[in-house]
TIRO-2110 file (N, C-alpha, C; in Angstrom, 1 decimal):
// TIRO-2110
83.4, 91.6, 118.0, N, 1, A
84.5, 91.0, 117.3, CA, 1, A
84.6, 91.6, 115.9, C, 1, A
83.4, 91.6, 115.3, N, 2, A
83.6, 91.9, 113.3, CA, 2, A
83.8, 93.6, 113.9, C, 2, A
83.2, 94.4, 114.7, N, 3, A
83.1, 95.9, 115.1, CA, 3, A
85.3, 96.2, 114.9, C, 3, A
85.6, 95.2, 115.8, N, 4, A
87.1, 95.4, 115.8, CA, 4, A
88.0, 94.7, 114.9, C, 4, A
87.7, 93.8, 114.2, N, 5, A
88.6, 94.1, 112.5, CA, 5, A
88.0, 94.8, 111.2, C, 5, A
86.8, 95.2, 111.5, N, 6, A
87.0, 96.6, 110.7, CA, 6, A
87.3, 97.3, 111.0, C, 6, A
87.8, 97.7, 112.4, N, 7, A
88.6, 99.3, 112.7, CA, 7, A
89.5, 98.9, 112.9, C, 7, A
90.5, 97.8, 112.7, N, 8, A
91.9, 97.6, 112.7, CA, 8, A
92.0, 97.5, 110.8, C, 8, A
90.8, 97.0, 110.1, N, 9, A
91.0, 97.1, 108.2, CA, 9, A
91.1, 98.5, 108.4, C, 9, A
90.3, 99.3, 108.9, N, 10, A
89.9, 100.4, 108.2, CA, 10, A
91.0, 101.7, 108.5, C, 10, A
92.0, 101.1, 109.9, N, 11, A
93.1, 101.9, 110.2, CA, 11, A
94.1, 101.3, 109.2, C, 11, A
94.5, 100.3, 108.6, N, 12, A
95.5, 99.6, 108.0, CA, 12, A
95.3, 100.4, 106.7, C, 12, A
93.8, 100.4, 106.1, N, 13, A
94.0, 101.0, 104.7, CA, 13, A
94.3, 102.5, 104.7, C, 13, A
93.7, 103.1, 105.7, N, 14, A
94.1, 104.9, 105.7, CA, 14, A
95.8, 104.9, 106.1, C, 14, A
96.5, 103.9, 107.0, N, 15, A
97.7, 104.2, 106.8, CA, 15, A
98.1, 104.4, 105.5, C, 15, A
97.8, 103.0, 105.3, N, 16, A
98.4, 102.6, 103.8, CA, 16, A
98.4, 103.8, 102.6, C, 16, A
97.2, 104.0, 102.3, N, 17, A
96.8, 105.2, 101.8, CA, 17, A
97.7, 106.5, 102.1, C, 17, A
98.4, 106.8, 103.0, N, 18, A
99.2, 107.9, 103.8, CA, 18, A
100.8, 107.6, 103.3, C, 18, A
101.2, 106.6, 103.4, N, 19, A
102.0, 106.1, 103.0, CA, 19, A
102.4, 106.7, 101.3, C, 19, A
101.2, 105.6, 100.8, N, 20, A
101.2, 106.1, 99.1, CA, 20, A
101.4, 107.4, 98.7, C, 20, A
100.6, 107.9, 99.2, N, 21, A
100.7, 109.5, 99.3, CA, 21, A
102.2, 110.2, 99.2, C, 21, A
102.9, 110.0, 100.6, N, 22, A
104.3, 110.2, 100.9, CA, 22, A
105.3, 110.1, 100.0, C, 22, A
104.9, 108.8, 99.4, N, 23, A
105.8, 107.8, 98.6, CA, 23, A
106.2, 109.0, 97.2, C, 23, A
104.8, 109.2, 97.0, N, 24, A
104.4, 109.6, 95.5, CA, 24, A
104.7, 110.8, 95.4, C, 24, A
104.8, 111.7, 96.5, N, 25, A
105.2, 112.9, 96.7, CA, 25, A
106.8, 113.2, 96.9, C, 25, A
107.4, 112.1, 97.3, N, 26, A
108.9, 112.5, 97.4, CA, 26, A
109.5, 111.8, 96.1, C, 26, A
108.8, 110.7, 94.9, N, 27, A
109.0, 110.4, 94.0, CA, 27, A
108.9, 111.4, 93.2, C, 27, A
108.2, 112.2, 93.3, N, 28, A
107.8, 113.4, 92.3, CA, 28, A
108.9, 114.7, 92.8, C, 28, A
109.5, 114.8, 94.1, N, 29, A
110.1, 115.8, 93.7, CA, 29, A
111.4, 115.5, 93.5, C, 29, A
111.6, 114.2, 93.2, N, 30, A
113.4, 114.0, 93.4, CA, 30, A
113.2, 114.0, 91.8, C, 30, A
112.2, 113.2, 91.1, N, 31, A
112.0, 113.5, 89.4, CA, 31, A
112.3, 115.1, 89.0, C, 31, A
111.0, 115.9, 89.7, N, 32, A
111.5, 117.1, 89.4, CA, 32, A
112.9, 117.9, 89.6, C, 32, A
113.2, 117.6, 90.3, N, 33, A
115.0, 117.9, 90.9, CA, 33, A
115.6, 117.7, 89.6, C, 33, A
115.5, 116.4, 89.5, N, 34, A
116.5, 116.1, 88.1, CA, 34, A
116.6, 116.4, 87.1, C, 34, A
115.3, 116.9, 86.5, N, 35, A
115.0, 117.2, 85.5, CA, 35, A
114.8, 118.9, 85.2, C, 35, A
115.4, 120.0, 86.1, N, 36, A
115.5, 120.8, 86.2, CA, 36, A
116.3, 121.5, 85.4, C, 36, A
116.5, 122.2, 84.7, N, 37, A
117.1, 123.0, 83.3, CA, 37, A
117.5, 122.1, 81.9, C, 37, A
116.5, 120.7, 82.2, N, 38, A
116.8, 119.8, 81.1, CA, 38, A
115.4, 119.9, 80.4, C, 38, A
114.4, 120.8, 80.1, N, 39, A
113.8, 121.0, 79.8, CA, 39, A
113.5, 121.8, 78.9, C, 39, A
113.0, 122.0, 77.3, N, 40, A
113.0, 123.2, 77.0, CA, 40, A
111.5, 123.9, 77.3, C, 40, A
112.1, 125.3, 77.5, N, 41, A
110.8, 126.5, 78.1, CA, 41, A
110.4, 126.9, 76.5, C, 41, A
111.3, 127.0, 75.7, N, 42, A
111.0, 127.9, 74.5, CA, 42, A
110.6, 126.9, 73.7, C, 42, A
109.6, 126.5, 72.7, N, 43, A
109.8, 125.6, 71.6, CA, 43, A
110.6, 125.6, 70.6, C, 43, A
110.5, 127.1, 70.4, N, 44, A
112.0, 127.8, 69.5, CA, 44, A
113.1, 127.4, 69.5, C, 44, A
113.3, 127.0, 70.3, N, 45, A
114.7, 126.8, 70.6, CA, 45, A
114.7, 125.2, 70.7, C, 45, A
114.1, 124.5, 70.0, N, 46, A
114.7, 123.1, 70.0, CA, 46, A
115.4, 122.9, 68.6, C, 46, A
115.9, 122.3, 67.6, N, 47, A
116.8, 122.3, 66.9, CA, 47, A
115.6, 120.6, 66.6, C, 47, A
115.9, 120.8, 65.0, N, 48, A
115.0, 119.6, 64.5, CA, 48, A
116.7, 119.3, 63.7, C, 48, A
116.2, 118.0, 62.9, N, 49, A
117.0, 117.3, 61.8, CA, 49, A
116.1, 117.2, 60.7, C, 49, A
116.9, 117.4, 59.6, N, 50, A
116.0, 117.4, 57.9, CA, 50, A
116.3, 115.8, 58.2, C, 50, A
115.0, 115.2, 57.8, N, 51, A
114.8, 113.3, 57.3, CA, 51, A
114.5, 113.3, 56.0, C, 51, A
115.3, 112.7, 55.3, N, 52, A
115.0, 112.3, 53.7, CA, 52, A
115.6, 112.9, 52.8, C, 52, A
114.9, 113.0, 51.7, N, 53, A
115.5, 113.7, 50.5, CA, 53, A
115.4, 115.4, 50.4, C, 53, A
114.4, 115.8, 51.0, N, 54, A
114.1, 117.0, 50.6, CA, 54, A
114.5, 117.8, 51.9, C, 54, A
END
């Protein structure tokens, strides 16, 4: 009996675990998608603002 709900725990958490994975992997590439040429490559090329007096 304990033999068979830890191999029904221990299949529940490896799904689960599979799952997360998936999850985190298609969250990461739809971010990256978006954020595609909104980035700067150059540092040079960012544009500052003078703050204050000087």
């Amino acid at each position: 009996m304990m033999k068979k709900v830890f191999k029904i725990g221990a299949w529940a958490i490896g799904v689960f675990a599979v799952v997360c994975l998936v999850l985190m992997l298609i969250c990461n590439q739809i971010v990256v998608s978006n954020a595609e040429g909104k980035v700067f490559s150059d540092i040079d090329n960012i544009k500052y603002n003078k703050v204050g007096l000087l």
